[in-house]
C-alpha positions as CSV (number, residue, x, y, z in Angstrom):
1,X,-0.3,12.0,19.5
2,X,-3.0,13.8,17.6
3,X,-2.3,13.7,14.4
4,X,-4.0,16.6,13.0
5,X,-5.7,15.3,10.4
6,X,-9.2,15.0,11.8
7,X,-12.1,15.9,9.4
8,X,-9.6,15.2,6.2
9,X,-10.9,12.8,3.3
10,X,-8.6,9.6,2.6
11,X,-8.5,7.2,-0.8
12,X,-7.6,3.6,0.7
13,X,-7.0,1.1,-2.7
14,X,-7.4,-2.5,-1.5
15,X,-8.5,-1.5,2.2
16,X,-10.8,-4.7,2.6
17,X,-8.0,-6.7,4.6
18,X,-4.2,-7.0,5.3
19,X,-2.2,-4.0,5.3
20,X,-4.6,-1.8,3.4
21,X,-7.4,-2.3,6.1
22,X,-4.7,-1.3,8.6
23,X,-3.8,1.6,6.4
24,X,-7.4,2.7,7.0
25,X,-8.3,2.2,10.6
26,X,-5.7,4.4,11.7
27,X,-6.6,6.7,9.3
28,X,-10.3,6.4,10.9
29,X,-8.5,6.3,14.6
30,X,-7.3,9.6,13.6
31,X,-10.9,10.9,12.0
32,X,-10.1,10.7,8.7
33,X,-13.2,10.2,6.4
34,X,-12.2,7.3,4.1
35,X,-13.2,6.4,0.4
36,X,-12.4,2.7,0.6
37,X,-11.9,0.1,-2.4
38,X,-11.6,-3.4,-2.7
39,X,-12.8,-5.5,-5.9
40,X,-15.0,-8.2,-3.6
41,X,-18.1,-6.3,-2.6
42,X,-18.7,-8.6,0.5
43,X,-15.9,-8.1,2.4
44,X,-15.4,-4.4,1.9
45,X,-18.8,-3.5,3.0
46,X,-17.7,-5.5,6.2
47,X,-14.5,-3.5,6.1
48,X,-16.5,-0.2,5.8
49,X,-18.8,-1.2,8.7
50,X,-15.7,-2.3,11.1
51,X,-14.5,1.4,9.9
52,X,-17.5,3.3,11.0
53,X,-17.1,2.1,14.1
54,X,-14.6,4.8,14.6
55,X,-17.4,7.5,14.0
56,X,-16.1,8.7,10.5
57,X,-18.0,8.5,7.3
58,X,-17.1,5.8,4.9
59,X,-17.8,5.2,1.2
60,X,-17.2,1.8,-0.4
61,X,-16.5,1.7,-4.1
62,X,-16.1,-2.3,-4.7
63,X,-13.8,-1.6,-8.5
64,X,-10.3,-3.0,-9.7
65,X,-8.3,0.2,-9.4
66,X,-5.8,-1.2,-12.3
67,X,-8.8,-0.4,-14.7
68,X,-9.1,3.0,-16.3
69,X,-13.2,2.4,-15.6
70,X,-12.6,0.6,-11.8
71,X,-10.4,4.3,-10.7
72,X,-13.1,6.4,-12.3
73,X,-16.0,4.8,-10.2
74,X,-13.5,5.6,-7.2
75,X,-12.7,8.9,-7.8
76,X,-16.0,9.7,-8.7
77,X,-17.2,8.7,-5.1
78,X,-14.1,10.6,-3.4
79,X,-14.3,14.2,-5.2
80,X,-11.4,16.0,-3.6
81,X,-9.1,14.4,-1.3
82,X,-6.4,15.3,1.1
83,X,-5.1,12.1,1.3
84,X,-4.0,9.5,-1.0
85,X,-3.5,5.8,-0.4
86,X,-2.4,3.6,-3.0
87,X,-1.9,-0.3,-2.6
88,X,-2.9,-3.4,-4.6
89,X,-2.0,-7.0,-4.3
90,X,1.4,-7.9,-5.7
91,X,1.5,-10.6,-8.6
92,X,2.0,-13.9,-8.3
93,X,5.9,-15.2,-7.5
94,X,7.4,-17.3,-10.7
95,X,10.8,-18.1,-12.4
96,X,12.1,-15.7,-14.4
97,X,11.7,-18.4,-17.3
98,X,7.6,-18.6,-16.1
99,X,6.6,-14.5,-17.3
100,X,5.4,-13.5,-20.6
101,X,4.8,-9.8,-22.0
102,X,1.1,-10.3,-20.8
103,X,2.7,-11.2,-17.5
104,X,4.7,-8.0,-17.2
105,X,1.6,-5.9,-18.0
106,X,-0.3,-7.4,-15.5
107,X,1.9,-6.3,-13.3
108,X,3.0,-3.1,-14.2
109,X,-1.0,-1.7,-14.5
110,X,-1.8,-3.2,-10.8
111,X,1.8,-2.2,-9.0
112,X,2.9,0.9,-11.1
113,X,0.5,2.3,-13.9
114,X,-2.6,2.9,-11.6
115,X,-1.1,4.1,-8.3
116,X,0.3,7.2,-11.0
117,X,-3.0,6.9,-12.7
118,X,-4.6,7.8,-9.3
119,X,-1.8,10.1,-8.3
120,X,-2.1,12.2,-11.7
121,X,-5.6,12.7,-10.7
122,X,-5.4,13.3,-7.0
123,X,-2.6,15.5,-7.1
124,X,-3.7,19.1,-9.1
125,X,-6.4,19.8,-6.1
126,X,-3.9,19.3,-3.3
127,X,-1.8,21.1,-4.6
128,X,-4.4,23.9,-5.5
129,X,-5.3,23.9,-1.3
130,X,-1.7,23.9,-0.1
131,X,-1.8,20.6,1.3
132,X,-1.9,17.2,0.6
133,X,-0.4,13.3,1.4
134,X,0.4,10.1,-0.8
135,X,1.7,7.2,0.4
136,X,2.6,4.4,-1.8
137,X,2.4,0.8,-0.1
138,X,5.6,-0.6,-1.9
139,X,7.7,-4.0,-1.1
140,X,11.2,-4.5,0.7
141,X,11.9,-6.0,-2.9
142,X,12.5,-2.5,-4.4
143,X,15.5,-2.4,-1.6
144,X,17.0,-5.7,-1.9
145,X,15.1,-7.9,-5.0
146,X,13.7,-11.3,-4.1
147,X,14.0,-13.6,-7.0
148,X,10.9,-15.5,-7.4
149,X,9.2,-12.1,-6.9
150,X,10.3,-10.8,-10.2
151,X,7.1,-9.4,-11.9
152,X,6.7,-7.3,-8.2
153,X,10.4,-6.1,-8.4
154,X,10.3,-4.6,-11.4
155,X,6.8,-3.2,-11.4
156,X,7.3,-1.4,-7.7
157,X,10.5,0.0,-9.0
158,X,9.1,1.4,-11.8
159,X,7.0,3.4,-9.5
160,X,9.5,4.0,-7.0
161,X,11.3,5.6,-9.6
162,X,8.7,7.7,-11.0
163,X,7.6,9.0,-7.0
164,X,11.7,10.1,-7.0
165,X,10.7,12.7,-9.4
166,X,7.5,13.2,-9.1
167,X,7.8,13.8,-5.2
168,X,10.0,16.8,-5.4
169,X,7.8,18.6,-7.9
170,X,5.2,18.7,-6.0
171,X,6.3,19.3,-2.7
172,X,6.5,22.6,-2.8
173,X,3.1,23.5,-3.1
174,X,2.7,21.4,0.5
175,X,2.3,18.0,-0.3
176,X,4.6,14.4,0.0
177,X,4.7,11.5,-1.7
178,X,6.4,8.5,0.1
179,X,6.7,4.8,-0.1
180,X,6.1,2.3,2.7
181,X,8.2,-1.2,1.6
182,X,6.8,-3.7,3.8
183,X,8.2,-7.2,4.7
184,X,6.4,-10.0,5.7
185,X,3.1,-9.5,7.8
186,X,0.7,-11.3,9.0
187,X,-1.4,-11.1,5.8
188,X,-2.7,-13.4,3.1
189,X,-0.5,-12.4,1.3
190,X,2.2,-13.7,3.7
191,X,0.0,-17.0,4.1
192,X,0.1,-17.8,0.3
193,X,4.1,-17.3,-0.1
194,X,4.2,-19.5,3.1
195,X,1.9,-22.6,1.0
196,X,4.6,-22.1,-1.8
197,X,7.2,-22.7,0.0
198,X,5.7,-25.5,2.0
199,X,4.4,-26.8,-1.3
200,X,8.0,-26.8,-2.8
201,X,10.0,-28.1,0.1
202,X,7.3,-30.4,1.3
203,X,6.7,-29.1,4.9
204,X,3.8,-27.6,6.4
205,X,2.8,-24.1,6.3
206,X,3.4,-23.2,9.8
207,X,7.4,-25.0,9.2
208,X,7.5,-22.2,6.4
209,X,6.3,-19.4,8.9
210,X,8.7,-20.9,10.8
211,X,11.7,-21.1,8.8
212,X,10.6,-17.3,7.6
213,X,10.6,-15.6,10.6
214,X,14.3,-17.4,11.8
215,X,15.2,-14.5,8.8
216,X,13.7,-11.6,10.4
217,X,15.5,-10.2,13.4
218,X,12.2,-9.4,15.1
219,X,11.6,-13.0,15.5
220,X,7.8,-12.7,13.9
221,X,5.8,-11.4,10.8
222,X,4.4,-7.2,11.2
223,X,1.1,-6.9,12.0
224,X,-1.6,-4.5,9.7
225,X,-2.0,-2.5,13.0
226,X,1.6,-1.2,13.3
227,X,1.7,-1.1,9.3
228,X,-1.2,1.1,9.7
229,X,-0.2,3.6,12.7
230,X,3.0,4.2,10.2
231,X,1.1,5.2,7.4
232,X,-0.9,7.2,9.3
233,X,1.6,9.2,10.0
234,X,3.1,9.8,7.3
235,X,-0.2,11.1,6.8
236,X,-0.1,13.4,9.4
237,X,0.4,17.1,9.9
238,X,3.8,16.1,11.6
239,X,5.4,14.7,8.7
240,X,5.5,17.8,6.3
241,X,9.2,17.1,5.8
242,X,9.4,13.8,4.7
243,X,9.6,13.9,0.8
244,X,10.3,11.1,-1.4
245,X,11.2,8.5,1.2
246,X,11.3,4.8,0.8
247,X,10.7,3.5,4.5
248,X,11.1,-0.5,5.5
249,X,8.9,-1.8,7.9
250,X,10.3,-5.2,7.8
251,X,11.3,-6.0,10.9
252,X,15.5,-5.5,10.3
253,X,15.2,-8.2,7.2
254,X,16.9,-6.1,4.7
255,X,20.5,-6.4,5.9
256,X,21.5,-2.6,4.2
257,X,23.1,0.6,5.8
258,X,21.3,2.5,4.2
């Protein structure tokens, strides 16, 4: 399907690897010119290189996008956009007994405060050419809370709440805002929960996997791929419509009707 969105210009926060990356190969699949950012120089310049492969033009900003100085270095780089990715790493899992103010802050200017921080900025100049796209890479814990992921539950539905709002605002002027809530995938992100669980029960980390994925009805983790192709098109000309949508890619592990 061509997505018409060839000759756009893309933001992709924390496209060095995982679901990021994925985020932005399809994006380049499609033609998309991409502004990537990661805060570990080395590996997004190898991200940016594996990304020109797809004969688009890409800009590497290595910055932490929670940092008012970090998102004016990447905006700076990007100028106007048409399309909007925000994602950064979720904050570390705990007890609810384990987090502190400092924690919650942490949390709330990485998972909530920045992706609005980068909306606020993004947003005026689609709106000014009639068209525009945002998606927000999320959690499945804003649809059904995971308890040692506290800090990430209440920062991601912070923003969720604030896209609720904001979404239908803007979308009359011809841009969407939506929210992909991943589960598991086959991330580092997914590795690292796996070593605390294998840690805590004293198995290995492939008996977590294991144990994880007998929780999914797909049987297995996502892959950044498929991740990707979704956000893509939510990107896409075809998806106009879709306004203020929380979508689970999470392989049926959210037991919910709706």
């Amino acid at each position: 399907m061509d997505l018409g969105i060839k000759g756009k210009r893309a933001i992709v926060c924390a496209a060095s690897k995982g679901l990021g990356f994925g985020c932005a190969e399809a994006l380049a699949e499609a033609g998309v010119d991409l502004v990537i950012n990661a805060r570990s120089e080395g590996p997004l310049q190898e991200a940016a290189e594996k990304l020109r492969a797809h004969g688009v033009e890409v800009t590497a900003v290595a910055a932490d996008i929670s940092t008012e100085e970090g998102r004016a270095a990447v905006l700076k780089a990007a100028g106007e956009v048409d399309i909007l990715v925000n994602n950064a790493g979720g904050p570390p899992p705990g007890m609810w007994s384990d987090w502190d103010r400092e924690d919650f802050i942490k949390a709330l200017d990485s998972n909530m405060l920045a992706p609005i921080a980068m909306m606020k900025a993004c947003l005026p100049a689609m709106m000014d050419k009639g068209w525009g796209r945002v998606v927000n890479i999320t959690s499945q814990s804003v649809k059904a809370p995971i308890a040692v992921l506290g800090l990430s539950n209440s920062a991601r539905a912070g923003l969720t709440g604030y896209v609720a709002g904001t979404s239908r605002q803007v979308a009359p002027k011809g841009v969407t805002i939506n929210n992909l809530q991943p589960g598991i995938h086959a991330t580092d992100r997914a590795v690292s929960l796996d070593n605390g669980v294998a840690s805590q029960q004293g198995i290995s980390a492939e008996e977590a996997k294991a144990q994880r994925c007998e929780t999914i009805p797909a049987r297995r983790y996502g892959t950044a791929a498929e991740f990707g192709a979704t956000c893509a098109f939510l990107c896409s000309q075809h998806a106009g419509f879709i306004v203020g949508q929380n979508i689970l890619l999470d392989g049926g592990a959210v037991n919910s009707t709706m």
